[in-house]
Backbone as XML, in Angstrom:
<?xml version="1.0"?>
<chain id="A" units="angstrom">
  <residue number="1" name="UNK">
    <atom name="N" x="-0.762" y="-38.239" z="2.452"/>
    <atom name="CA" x="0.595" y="-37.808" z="2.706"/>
    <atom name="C" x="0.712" y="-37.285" z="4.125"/>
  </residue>
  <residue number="2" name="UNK">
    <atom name="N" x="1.803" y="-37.674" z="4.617"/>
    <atom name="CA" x="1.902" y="-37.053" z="5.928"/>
    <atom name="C" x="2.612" y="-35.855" z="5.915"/>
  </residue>
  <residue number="3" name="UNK">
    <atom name="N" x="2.277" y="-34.962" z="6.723"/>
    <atom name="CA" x="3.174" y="-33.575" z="6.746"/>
    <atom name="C" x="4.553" y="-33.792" z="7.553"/>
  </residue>
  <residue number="4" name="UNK">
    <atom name="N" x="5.581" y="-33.277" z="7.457"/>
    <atom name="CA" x="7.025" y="-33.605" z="7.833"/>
    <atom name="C" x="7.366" y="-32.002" z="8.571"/>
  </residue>
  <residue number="5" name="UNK">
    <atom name="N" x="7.339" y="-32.266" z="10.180"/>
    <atom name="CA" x="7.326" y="-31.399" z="11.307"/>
    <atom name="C" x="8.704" y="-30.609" z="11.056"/>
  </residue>
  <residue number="6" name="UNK">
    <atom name="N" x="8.996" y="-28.881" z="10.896"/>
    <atom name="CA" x="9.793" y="-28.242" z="10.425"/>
    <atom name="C" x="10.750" y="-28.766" z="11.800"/>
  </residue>
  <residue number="7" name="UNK">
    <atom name="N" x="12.281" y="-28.892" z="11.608"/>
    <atom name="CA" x="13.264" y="-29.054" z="12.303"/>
    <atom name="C" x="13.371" y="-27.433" z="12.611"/>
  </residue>
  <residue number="8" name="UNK">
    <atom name="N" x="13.816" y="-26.634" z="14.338"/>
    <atom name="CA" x="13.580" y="-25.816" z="14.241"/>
    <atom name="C" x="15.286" y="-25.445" z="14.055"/>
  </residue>
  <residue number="9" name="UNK">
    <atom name="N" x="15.795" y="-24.455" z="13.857"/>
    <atom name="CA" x="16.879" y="-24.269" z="12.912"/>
    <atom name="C" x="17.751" y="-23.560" z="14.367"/>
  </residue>
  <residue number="10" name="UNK">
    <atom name="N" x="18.909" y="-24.115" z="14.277"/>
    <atom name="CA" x="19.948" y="-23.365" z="15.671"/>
    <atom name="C" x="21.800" y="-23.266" z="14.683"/>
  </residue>
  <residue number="11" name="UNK">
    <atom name="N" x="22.054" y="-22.404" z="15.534"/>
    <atom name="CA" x="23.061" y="-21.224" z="15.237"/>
    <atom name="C" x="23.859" y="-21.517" z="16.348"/>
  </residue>
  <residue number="12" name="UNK">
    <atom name="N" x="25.399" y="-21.900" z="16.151"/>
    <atom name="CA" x="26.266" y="-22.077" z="17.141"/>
    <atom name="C" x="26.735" y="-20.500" z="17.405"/>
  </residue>
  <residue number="13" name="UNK">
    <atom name="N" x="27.406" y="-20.491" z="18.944"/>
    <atom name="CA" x="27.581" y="-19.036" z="19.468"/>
    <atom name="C" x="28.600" y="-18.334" z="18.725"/>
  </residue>
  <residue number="14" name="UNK">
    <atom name="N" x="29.207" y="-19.102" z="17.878"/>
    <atom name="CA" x="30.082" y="-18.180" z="16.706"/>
    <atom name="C" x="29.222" y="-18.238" z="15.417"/>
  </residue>
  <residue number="15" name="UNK">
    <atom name="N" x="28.347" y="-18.953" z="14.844"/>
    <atom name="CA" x="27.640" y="-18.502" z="13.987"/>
    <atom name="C" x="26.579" y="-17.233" z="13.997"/>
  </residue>
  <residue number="16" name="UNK">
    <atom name="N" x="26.726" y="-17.318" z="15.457"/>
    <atom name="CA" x="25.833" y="-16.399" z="15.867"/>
    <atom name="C" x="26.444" y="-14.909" z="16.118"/>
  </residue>
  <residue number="17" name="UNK">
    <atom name="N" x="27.569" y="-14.673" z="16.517"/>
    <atom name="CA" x="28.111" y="-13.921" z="16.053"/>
    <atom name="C" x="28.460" y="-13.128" z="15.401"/>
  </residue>
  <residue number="18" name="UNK">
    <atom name="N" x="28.791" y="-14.219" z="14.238"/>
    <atom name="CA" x="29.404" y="-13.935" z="12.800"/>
    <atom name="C" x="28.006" y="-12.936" z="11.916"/>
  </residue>
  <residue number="19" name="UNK">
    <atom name="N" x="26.823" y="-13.543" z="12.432"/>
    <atom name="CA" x="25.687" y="-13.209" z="11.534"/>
    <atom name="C" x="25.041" y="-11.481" z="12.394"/>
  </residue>
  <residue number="20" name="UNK">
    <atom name="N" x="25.733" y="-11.771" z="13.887"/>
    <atom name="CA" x="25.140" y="-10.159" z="14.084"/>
    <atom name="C" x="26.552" y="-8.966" z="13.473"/>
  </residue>
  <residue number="21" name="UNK">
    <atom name="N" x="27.622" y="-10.017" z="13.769"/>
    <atom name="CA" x="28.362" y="-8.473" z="13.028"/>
    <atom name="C" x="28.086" y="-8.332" z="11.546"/>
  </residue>
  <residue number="22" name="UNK">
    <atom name="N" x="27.975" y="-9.183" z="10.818"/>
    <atom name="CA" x="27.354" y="-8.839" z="9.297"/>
    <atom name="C" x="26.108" y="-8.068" z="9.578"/>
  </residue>
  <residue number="23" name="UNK">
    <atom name="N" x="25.552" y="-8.013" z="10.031"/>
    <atom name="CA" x="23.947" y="-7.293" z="10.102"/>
    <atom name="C" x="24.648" y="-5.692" z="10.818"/>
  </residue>
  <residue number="24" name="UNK">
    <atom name="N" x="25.408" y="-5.964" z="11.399"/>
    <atom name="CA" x="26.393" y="-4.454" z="12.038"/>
    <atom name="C" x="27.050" y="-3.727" z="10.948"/>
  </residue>
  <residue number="25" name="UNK">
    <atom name="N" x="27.474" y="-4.126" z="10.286"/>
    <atom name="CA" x="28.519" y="-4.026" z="8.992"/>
    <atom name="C" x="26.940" y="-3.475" z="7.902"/>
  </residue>
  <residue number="26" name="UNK">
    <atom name="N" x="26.077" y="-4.085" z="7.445"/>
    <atom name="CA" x="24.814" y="-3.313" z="6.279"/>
    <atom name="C" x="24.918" y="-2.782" z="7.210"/>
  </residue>
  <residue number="27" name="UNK">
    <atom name="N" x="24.364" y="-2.340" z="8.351"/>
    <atom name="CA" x="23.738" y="-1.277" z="9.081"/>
    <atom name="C" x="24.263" y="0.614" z="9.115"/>
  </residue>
  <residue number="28" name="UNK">
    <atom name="N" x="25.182" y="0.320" z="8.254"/>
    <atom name="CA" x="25.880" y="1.401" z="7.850"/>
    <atom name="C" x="26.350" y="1.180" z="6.547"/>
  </residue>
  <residue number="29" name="UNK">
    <atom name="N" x="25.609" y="0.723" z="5.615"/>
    <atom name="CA" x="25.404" y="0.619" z="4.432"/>
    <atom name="C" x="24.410" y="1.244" z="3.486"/>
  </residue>
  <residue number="30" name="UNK">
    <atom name="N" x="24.117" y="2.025" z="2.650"/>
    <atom name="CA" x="22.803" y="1.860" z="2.045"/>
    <atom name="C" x="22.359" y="0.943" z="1.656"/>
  </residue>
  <residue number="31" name="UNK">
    <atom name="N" x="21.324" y="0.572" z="1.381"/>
    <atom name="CA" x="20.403" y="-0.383" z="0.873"/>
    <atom name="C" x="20.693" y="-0.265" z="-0.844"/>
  </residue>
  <residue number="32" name="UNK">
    <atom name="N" x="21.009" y="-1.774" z="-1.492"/>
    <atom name="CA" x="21.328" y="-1.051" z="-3.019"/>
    <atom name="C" x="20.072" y="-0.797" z="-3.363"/>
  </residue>
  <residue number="33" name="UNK">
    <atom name="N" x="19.855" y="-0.146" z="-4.594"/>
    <atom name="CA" x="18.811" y="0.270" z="-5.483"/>
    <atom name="C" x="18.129" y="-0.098" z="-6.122"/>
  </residue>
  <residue number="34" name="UNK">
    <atom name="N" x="17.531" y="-0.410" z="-6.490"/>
    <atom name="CA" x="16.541" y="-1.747" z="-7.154"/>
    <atom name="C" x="17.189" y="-1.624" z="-8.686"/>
  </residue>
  <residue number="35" name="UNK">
    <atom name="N" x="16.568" y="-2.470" z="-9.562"/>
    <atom name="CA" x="17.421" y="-2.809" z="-10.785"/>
    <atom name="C" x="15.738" y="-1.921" z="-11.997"/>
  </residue>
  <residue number="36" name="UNK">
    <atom name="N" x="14.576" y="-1.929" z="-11.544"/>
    <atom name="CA" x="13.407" y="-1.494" z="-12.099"/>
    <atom name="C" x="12.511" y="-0.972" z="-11.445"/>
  </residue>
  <residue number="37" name="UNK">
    <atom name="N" x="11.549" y="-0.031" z="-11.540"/>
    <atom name="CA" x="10.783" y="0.363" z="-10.695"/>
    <atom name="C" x="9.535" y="0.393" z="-11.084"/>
  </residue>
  <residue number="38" name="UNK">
    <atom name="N" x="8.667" y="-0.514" z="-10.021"/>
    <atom name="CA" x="6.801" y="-0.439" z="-10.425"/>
    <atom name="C" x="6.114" y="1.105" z="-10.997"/>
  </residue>
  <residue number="39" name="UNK">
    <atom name="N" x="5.378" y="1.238" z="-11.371"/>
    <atom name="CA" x="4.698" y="2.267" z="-11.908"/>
    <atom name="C" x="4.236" y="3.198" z="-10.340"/>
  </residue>
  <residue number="40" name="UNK">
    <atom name="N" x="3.568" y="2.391" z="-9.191"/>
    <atom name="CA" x="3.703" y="2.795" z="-8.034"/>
    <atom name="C" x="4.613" y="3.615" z="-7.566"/>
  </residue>
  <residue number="41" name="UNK">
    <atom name="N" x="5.621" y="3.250" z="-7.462"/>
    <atom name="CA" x="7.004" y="3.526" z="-7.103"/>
    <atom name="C" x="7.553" y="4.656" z="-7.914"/>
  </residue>
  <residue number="42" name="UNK">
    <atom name="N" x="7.332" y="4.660" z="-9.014"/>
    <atom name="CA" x="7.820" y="5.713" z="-9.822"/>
    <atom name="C" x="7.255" y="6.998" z="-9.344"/>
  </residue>
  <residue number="43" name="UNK">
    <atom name="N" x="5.701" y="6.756" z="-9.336"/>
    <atom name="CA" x="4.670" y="8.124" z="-9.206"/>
    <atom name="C" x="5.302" y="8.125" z="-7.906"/>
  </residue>
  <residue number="44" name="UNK">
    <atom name="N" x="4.869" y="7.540" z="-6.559"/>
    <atom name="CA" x="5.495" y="7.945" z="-5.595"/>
    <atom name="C" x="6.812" y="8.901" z="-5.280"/>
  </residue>
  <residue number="45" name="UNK">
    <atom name="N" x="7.829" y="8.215" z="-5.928"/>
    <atom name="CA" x="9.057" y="8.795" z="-5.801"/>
    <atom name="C" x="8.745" y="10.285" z="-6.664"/>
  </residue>
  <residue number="46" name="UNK">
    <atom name="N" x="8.312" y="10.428" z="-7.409"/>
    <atom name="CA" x="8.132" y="12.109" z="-7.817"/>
    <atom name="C" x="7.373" y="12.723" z="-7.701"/>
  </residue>
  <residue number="47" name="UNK">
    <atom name="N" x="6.750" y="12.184" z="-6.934"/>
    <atom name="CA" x="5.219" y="12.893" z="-5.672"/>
    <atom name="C" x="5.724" y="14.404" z="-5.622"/>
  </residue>
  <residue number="48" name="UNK">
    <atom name="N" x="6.711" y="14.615" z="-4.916"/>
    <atom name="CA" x="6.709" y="16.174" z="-4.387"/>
    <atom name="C" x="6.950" y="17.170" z="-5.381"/>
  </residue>
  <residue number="49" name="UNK">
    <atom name="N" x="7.367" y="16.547" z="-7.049"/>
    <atom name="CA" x="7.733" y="17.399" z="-8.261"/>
    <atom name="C" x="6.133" y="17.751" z="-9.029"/>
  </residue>
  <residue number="50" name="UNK">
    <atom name="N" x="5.704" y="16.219" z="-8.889"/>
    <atom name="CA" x="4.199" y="16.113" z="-9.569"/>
    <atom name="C" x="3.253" y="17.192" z="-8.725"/>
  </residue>
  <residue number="51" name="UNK">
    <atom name="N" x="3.332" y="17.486" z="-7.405"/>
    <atom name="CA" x="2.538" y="17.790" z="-6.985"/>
    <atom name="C" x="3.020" y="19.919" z="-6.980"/>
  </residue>
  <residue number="52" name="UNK">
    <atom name="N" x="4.122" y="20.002" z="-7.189"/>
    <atom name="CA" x="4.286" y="21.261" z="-7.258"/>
    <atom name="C" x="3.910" y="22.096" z="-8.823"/>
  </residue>
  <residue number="53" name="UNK">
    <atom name="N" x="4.318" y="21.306" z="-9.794"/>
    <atom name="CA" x="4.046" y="21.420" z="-11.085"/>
    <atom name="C" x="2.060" y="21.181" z="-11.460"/>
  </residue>
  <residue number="54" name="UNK">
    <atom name="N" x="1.387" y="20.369" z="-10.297"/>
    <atom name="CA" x="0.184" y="20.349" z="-10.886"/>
    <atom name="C" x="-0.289" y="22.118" z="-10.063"/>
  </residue>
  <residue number="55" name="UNK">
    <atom name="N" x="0.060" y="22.439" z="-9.104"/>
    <atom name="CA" x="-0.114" y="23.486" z="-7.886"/>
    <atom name="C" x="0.493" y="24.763" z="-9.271"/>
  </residue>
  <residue number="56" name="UNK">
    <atom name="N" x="1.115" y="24.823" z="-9.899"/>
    <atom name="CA" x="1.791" y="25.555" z="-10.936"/>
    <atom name="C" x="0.946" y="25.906" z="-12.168"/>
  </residue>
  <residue number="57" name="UNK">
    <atom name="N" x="-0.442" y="24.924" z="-12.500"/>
    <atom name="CA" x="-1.423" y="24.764" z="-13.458"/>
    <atom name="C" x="-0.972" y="23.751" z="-14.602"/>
  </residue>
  <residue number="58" name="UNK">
    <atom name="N" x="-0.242" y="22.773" z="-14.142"/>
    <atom name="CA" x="-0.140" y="21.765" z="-15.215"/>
    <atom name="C" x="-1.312" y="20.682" z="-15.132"/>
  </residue>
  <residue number="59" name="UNK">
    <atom name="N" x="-1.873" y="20.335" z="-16.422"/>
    <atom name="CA" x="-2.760" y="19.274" z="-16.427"/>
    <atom name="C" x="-2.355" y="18.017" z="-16.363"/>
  </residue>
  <residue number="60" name="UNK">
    <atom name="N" x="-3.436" y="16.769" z="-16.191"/>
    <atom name="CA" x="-3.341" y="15.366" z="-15.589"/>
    <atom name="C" x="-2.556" y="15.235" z="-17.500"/>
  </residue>
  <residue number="61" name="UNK">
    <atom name="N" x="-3.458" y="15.612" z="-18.269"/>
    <atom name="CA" x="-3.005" y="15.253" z="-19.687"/>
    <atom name="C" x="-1.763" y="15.672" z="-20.087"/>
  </residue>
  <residue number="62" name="UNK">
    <atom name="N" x="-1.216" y="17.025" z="-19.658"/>
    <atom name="CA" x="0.204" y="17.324" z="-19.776"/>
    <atom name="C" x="1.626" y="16.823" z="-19.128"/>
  </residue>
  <residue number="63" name="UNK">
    <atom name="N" x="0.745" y="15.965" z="-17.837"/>
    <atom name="CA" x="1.410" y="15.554" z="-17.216"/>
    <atom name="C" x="1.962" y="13.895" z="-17.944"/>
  </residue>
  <residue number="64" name="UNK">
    <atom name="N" x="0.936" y="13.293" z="-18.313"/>
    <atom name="CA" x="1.031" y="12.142" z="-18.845"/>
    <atom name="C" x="2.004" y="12.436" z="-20.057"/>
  </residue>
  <residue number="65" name="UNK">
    <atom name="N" x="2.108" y="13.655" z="-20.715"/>
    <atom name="CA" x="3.295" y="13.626" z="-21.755"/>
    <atom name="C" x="4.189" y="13.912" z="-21.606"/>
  </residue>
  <residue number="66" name="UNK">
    <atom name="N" x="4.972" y="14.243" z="-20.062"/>
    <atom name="CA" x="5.762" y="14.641" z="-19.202"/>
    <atom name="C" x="6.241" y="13.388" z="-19.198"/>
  </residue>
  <residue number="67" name="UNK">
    <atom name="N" x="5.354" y="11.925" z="-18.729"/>
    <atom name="CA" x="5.726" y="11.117" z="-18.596"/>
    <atom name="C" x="6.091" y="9.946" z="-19.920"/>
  </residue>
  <residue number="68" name="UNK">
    <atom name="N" x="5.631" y="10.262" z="-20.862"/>
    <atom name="CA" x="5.743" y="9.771" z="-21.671"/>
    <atom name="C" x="7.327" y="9.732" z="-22.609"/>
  </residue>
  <residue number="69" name="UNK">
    <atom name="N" x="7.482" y="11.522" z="-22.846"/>
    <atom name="CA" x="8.780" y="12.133" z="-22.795"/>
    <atom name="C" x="9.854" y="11.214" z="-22.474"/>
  </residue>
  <residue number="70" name="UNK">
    <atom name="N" x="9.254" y="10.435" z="-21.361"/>
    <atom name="CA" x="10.814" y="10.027" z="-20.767"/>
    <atom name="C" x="10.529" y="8.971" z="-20.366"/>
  </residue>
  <residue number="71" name="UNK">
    <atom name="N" x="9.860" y="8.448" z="-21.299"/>
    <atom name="CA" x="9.619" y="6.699" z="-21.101"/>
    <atom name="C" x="9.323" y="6.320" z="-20.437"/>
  </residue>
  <residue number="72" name="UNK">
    <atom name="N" x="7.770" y="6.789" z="-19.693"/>
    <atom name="CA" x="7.194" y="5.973" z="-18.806"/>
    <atom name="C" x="5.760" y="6.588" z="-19.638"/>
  </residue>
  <residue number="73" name="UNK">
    <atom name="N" x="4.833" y="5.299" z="-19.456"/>
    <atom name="CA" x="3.891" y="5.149" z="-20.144"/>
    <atom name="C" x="2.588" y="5.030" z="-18.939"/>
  </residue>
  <residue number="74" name="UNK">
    <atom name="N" x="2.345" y="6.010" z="-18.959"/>
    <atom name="CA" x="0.887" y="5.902" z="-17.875"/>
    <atom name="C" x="-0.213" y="6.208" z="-18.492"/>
  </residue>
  <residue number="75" name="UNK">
    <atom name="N" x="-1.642" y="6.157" z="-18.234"/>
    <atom name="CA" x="-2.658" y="6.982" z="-18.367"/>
    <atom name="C" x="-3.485" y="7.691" z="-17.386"/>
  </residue>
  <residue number="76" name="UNK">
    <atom name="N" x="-4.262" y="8.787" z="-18.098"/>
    <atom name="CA" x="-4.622" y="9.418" z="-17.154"/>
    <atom name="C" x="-5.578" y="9.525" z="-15.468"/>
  </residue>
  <residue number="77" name="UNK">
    <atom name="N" x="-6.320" y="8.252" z="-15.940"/>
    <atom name="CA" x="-6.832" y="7.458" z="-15.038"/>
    <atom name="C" x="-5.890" y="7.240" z="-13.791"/>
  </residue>
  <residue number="78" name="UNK">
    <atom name="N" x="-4.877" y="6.607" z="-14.102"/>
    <atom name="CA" x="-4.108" y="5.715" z="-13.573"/>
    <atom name="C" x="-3.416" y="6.610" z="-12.727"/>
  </residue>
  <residue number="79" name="UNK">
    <atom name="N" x="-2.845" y="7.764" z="-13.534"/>
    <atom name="CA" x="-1.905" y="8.920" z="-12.935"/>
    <atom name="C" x="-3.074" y="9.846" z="-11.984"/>
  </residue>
  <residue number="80" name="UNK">
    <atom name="N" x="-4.188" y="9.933" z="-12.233"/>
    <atom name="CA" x="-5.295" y="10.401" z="-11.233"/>
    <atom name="C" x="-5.570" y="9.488" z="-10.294"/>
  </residue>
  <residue number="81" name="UNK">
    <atom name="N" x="-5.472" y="8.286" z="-10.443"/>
    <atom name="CA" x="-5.401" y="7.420" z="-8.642"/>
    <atom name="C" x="-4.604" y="7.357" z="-8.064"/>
  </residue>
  <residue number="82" name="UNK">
    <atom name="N" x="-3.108" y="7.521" z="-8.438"/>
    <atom name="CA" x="-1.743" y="7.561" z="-7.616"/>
    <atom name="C" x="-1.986" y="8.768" z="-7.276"/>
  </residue>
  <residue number="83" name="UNK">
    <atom name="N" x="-2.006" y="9.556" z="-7.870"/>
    <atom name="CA" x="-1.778" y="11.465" z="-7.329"/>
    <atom name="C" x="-3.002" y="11.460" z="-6.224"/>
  </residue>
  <residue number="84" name="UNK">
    <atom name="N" x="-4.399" y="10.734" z="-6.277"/>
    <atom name="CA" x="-5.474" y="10.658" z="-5.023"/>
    <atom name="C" x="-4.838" y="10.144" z="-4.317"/>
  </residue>
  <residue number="85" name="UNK">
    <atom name="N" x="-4.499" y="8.836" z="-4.245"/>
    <atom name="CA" x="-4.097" y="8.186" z="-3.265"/>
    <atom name="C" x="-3.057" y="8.676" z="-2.026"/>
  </residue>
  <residue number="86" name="UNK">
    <atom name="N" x="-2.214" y="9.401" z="-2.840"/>
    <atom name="CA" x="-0.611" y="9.717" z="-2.648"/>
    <atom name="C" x="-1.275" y="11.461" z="-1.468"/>
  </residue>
  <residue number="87" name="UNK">
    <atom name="N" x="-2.447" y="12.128" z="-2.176"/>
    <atom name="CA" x="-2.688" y="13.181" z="-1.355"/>
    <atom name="C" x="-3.002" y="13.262" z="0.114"/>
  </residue>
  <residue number="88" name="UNK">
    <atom name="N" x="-3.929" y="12.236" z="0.207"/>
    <atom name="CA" x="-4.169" y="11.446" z="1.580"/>
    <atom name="C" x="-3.336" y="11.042" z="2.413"/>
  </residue>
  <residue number="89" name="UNK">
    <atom name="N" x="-3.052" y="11.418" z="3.562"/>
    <atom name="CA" x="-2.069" y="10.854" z="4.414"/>
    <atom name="C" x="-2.968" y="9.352" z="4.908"/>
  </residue>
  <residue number="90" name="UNK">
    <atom name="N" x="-1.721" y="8.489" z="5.210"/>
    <atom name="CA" x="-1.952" y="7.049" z="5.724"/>
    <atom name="C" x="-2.785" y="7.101" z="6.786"/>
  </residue>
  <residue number="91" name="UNK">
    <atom name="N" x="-2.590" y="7.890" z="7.844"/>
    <atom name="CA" x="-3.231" y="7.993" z="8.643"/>
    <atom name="C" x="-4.990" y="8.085" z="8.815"/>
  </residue>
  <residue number="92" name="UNK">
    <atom name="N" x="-5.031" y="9.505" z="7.549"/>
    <atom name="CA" x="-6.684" y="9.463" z="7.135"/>
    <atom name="C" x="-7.063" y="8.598" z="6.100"/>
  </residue>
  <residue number="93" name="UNK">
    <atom name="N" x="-6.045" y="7.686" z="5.210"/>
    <atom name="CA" x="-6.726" y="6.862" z="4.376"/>
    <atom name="C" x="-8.127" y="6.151" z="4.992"/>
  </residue>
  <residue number="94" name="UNK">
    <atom name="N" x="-9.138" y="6.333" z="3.695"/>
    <atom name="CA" x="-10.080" y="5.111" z="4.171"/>
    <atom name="C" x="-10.007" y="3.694" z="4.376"/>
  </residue>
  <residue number="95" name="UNK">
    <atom name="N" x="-10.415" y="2.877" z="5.301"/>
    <atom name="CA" x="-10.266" y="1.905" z="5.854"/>
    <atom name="C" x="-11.902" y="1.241" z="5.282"/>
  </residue>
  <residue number="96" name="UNK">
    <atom name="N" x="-11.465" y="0.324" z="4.421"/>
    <atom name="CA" x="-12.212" y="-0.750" z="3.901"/>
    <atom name="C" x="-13.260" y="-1.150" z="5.029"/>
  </residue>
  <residue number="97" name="UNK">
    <atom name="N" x="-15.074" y="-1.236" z="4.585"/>
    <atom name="CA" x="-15.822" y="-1.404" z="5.899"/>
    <atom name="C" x="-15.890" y="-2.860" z="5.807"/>
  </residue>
  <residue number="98" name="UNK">
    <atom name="N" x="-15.778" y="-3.333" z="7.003"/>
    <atom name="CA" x="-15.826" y="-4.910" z="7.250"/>
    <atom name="C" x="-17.041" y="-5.362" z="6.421"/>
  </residue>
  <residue number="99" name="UNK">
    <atom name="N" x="-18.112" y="-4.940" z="6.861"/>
    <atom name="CA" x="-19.571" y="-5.377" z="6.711"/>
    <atom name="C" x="-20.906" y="-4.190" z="6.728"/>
  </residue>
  <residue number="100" name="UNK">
    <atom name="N" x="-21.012" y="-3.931" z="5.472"/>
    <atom name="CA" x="-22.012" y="-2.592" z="5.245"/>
    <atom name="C" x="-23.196" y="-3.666" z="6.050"/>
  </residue>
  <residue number="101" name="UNK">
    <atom name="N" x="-23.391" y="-4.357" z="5.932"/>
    <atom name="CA" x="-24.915" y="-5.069" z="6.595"/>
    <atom name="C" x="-24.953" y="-4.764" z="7.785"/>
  </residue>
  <residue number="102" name="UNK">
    <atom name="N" x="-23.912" y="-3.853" z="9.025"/>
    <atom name="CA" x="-23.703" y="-4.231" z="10.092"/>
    <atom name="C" x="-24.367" y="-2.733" z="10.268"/>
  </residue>
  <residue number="103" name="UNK">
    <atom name="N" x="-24.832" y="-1.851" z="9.546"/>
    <atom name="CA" x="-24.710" y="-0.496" z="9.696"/>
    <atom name="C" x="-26.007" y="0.093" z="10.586"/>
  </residue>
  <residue number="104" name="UNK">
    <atom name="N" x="-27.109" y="-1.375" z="10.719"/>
    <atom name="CA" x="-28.496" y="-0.958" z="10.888"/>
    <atom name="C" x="-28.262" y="-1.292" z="12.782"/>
  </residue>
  <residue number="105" name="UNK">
    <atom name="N" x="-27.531" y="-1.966" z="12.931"/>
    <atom name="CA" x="-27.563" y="-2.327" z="14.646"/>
    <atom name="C" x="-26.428" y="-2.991" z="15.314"/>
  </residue>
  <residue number="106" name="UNK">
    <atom name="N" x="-25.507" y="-2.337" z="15.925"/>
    <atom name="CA" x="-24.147" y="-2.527" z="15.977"/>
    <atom name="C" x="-24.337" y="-3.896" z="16.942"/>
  </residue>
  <residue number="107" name="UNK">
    <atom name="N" x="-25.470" y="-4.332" z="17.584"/>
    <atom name="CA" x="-24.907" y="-5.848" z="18.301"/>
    <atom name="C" x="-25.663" y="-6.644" z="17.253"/>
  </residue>
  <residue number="108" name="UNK">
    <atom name="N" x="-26.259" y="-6.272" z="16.546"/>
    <atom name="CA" x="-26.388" y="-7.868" z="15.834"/>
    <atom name="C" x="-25.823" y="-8.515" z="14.721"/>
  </residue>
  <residue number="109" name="UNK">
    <atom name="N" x="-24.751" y="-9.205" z="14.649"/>
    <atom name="CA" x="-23.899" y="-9.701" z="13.364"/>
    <atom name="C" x="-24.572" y="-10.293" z="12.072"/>
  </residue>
  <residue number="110" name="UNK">
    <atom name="N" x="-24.943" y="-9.616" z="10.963"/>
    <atom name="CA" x="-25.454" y="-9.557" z="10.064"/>
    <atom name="C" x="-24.231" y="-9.854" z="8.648"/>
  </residue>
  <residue number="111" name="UNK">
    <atom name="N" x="-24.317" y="-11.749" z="8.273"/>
    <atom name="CA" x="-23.376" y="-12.057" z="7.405"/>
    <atom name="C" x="-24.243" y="-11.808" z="5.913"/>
  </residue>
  <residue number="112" name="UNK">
    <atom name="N" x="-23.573" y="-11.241" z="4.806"/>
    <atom name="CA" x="-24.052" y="-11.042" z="3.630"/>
    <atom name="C" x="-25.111" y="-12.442" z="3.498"/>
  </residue>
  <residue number="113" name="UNK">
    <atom name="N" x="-26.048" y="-12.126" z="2.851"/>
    <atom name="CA" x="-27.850" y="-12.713" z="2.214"/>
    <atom name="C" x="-27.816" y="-13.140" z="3.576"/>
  </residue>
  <residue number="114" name="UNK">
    <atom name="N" x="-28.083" y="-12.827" z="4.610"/>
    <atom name="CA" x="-28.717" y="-13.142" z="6.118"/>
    <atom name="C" x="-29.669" y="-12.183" z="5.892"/>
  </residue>
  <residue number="115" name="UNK">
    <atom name="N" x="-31.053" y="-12.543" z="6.595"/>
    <atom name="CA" x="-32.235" y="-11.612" z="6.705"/>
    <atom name="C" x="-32.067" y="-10.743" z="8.332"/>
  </residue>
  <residue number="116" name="UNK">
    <atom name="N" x="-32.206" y="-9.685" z="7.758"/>
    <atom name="CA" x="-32.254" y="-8.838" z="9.629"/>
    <atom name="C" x="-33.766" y="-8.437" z="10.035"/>
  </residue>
  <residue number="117" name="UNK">
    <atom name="N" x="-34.129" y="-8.983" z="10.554"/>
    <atom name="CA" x="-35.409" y="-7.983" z="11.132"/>
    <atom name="C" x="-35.576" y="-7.047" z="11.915"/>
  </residue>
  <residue number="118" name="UNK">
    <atom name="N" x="-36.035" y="-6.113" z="11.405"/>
    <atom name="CA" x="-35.715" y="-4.418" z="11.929"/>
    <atom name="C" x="-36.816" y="-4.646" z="12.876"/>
  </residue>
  <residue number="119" name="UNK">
    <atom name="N" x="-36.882" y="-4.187" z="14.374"/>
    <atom name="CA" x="-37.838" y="-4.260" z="15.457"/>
    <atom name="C" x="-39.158" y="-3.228" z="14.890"/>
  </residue>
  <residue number="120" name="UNK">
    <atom name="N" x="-40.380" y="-3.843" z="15.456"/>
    <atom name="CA" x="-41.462" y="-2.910" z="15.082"/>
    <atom name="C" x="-41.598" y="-1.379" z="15.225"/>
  </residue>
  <residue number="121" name="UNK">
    <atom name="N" x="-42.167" y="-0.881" z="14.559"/>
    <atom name="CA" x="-42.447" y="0.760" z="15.229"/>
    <atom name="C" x="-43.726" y="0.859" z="15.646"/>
  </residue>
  <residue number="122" name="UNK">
    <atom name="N" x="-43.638" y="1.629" z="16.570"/>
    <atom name="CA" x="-44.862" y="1.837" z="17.670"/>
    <atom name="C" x="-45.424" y="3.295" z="16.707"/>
  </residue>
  <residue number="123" name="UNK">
    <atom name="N" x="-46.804" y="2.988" z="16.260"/>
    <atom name="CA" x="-47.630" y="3.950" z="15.448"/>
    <atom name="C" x="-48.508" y="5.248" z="16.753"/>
  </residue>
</chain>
């Protein structure tokens, strides 16, 4: 099969127009609201309640029947990795290591089952 080269797409100077004042017009809109919300999203959004009420002496387990109460179904696991995650600012999150193999000698590129040979030691 041959691949079929994308036509690149153009906008006459009144279409063009037309499409920045619509983008002018939302821009002083809210954004609507979503119709459901991920389990993510939920914990997130009540981050600053969850986190004053656990600071208060509420448990991960009391909390989960907090959530339950009102129809959201988590477990405690689950509600203990959002509340970790969520404590951490983005900034200090950990950053996934490229390559633990790389840890023994920063110039030599060491791809997983590659053998490294560590230089001799002088006795």
């Amino acid at each position: 099969m041959e691949k079929r080269r994308r036509n690149p797409q153009t906008l006459t100077a009144e279409q063009f127009e037309a499409f920045r004042t619509r983008l002018d017009e939302k821009g002083n809109v809210p954004p609507p609201q979503p119709v459901s919300y991920m389990m993510g999203e939920i914990v997130r959004g009540v981050y600053p309640q969850l986190k004053k009420v656990r600071e208060n002496g509420y448990t991960l387990k009391m909390l989960v029947r907090v959530f339950e109460e009102n129809g959201v179904v988590i477990t405690i696991h689950a509600l203990s990795t959002y509340l970790k995650k969520l404590a951490v600012p983005r900034e200090q999150a950990p950053t996934k290591a490229a390559n633990k193999g790389t840890a023994g000698s920063p110039t030599v590129e060491v791809r997983p089952g590659q053998f490294q040979m560590k230089p001799d030691l002088t006795l």
